[in-house]
C-alpha positions in Angstrom: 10.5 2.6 -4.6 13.0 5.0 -6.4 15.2 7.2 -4.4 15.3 9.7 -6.3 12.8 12.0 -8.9 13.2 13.9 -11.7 10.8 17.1 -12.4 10.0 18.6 -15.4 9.2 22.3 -14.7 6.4 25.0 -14.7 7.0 27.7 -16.6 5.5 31.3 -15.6 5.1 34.0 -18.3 5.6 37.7 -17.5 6.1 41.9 -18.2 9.3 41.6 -17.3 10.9 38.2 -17.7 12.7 37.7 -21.0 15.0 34.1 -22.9 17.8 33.5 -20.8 15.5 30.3 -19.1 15.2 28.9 -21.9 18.8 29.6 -23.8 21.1 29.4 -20.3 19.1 26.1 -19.4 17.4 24.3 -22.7 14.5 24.6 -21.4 11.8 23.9 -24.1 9.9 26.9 -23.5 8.7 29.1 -26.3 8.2 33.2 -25.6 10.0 36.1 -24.9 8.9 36.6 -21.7 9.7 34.0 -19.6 9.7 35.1 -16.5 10.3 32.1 -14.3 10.9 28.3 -14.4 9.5 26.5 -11.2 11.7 23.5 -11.1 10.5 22.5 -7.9 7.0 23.2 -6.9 3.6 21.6 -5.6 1.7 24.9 -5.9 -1.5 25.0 -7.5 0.1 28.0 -9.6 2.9 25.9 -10.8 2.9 22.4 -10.2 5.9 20.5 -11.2 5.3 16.5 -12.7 7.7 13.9 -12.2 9.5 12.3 -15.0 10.7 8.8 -13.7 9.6 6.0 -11.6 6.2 4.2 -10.8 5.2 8.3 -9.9 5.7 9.7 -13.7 3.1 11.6 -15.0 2.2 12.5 -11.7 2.8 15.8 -9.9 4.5 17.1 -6.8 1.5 17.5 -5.0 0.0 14.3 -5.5 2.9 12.7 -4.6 3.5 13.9 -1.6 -0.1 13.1 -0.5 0.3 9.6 -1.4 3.6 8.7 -0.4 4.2 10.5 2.6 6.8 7.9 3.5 9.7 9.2 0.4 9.6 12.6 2.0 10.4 11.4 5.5 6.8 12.2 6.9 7.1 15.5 6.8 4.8 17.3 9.3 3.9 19.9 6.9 0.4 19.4 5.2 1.6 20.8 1.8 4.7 20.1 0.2 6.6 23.3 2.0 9.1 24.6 -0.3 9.7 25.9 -3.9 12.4 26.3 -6.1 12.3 29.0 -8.9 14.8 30.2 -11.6 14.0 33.9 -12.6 15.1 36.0 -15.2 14.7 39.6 -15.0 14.4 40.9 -18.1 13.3 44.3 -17.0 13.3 45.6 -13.1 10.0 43.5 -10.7 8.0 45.4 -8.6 9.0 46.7 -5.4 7.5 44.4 -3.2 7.0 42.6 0.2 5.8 39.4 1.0 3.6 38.5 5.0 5.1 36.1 7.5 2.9 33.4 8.7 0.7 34.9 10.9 -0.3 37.5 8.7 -1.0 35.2 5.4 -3.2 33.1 7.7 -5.5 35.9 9.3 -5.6 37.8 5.5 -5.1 35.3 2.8 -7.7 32.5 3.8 -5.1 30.6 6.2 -2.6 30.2 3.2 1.4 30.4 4.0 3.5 33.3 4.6 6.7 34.0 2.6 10.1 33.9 3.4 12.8 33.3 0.4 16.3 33.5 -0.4 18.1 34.3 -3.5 21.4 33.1 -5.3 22.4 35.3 -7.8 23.3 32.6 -10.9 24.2 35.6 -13.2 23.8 39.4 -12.9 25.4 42.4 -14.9 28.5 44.5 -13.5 28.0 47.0 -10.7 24.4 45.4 -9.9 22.1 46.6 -7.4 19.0 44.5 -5.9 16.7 46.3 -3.7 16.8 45.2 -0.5 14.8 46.5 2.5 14.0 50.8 2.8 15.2 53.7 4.9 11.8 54.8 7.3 12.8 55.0 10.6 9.4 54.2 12.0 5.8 53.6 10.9 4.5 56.9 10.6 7.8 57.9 8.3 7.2 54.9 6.0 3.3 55.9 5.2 4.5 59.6 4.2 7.2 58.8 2.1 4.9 56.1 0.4 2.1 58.9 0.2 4.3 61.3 -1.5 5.9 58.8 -3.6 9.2 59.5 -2.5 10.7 55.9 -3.8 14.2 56.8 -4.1 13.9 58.1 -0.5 12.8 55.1 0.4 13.8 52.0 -0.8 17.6 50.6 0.2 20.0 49.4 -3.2 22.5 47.5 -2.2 25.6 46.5 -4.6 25.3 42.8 -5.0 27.7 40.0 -7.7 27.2 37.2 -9.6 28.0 34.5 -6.3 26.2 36.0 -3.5 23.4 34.8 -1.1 20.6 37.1 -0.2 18.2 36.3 2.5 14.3 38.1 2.2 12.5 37.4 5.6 8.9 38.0 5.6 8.1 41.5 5.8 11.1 43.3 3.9 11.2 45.1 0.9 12.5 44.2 -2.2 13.0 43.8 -6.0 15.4 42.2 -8.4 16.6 44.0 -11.0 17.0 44.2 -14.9 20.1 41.9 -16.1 20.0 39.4 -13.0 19.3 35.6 -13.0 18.6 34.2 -9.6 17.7 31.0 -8.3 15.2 31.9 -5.1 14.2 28.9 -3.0 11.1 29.9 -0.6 8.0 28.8 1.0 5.4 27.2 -0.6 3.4 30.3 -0.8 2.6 32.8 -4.0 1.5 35.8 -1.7 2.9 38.7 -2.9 2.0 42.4 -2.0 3.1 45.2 -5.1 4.4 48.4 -3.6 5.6 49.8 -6.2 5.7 48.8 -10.0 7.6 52.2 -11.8 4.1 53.7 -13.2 4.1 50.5 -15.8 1.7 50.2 -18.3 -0.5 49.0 -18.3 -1.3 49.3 -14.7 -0.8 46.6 -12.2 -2.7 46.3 -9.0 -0.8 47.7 -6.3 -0.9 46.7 -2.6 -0.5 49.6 -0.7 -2.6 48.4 2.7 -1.4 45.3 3.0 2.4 46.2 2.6 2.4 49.0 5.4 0.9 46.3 7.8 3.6 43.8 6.8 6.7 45.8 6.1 9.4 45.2 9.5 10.7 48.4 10.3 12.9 49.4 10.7 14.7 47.2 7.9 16.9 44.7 8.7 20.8 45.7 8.4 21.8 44.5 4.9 25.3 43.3 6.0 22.9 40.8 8.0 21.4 39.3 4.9 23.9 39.4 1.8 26.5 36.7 1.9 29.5 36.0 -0.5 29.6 32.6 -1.3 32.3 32.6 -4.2 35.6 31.0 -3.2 33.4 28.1 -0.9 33.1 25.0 -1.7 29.8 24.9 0.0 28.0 27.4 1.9 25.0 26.8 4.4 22.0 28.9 5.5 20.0 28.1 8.1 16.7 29.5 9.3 12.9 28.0 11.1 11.7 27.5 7.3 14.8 25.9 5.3 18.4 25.3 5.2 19.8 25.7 2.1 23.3 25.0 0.8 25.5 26.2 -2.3 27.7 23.2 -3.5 30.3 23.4 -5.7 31.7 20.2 -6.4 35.0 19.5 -8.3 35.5 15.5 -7.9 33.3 13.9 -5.4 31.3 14.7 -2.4 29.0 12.9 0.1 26.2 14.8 2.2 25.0 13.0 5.5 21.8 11.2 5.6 18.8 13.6 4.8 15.8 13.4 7.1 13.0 14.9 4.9 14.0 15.3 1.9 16.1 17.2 -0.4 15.6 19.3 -3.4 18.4 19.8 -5.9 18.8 22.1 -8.4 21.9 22.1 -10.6 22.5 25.8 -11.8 25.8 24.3 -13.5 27.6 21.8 -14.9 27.0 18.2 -15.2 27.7 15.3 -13.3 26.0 12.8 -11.4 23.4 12.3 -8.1 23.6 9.0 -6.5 24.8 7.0 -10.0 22.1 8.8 -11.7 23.4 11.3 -14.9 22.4 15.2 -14.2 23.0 17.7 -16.0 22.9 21.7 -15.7 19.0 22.7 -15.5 17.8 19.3 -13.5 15.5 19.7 -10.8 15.3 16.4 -8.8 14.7 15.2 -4.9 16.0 12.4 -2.7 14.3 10.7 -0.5 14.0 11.2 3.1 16.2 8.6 4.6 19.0 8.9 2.3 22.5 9.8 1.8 23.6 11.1 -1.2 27.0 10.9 -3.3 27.7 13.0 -5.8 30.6 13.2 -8.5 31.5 15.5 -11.4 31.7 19.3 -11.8 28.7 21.2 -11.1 27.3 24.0 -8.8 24.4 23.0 -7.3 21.7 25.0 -5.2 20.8 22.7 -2.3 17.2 22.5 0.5 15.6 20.8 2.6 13.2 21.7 5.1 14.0 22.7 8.5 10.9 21.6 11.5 
């Protein structure tokens, strides 16, 4: 059995993406609005199909019901991560996502969501939105009732380079002019606090965000990392670990014992003897080691039990 597998992507459509998926990455994806690329996914929303190997034609999910064995045996029922490109056109929604125990009580025992951004690209003097000011409960349902948003939310100054972790349960948006690459749970629960009086109007969440925002919010030194200047940097947390690479010659990770997923945000080279190329999604097999050579930047993950 093959190692290794390719995946051609899903391709999500929305008010706010815009080209840079499909020009930055040559992706054959027609629209203006392309929101985000799901280069590694085995959601029902988005699932990706492998392109190589006695598997081909068939997707991620089915997959990894019937060959348990190239993912290492995972524990997890469902495939348990995903890997999205996003381009952000115009500002997303202020939003927050449940943990675990949440998502199962409210959202017919489906996953929670935590996530993690790497900003690929983003204008000068950016600012993401991550996490809010309320001091306690009480404060956060006033200024959400009087729509005091400025008030609330937290921007913090982020580059093109930097890590950002999004536990479950903390506010946030990315903003117009950035291009991330997000790896999270396998889950597509989101909860709209806010969506800057849009038109037309989009469902907002108001209920279910007070129960699941944390406060109060999480320190932002705590959860934005620079990473440029590293030849790798790791993040570990109960869900994933995920690793920026930047490789310049050759490089050899130890041997995986799930899986991993592999995105290559830049550059070309190759994985294992196999030719990649800025814009490949692929995974190795549980079980392996893997070798790479050439120069590329490549967003790294593999799930942590």
């Amino acid at each position: 059995m093959d190692k290794i597998i390719f995946l051609k992507p899903a391709f999500s459509h929305t008010v706010w993406g815009g080209t840079r998926i499909r020009t930055d990455f040559g992706y054959d994806e027609p629209g203006e609005d392309i929101g985000e690329c799901w280069g590694i996914s085995a959601h029902p929303a988005g699932d990706s199909v492998i392109t190589n190997g006695m598997f081909s034609g068939k997707t991620l999910s089915q997959m990894y019901a019937d060959c348990p064995e190239f993912f290492g045996n995972c524990p997890q029922e469902e495939f348990p991560l995903l890997t999205k490109i996003i381009d952000a056109r115009d500002n997303l929604s202020i939003q927050v996502h449940p943990d675990d125990e949440y998502a199962a009580i409210h959202e017919n025992g489906a996953s929670g969501k935590t996530e993690c951004w790497y900003i690929i690209d983003c204008p000068q003097n950016a600012e993401l939105i991550v996490g809010h000011n309320a001091k306690s409960k009480d404060e956060l349902k006033s200024m959400i009732s009087e729509g005091k948003w400025e008030k609330l939310i937290r921007r913090v100054p982020v580059k093109k380079g930097d890590f950002i972790q999004i536990d479950a349960g903390t506010v946030h948006a990315i903003t117009a002019g950035c291009l991330i690459l997000e790896t999270q749970q396998n889950s597509n629960i989101t909860y709209r606090l806010y969506d800057y009086d849009r038109k037309p109007l989009r469902e907002l969440h108001l209920s279910q965000s007070i129960d699941t925002i944390r406060v109060p919010a999480r320190d932002a030194a705590d959860c934005i990392f620079d990473t440029t200047g590293k030849k790798e940097f790791v993040y570990s947390n109960d869900f994933y670990e995920v690793g920026i690479m930047r490789i310049s010659g050759s490089a050899k990770l130890p041997e995986i014992r799930y899986f991993m997923n592999l995105s290559i945000v830049a550059g070309e080279g190759l994985v294992n003897g196999n030719r990649v190329h800025k814009g490949d999604h692929i995974i190795i097999a549980g079980g392996s080691s893997v070798i790479l050579n050439g120069n590329m930047e490549i967003v790294r993950s593999t799930f942590n039990a």
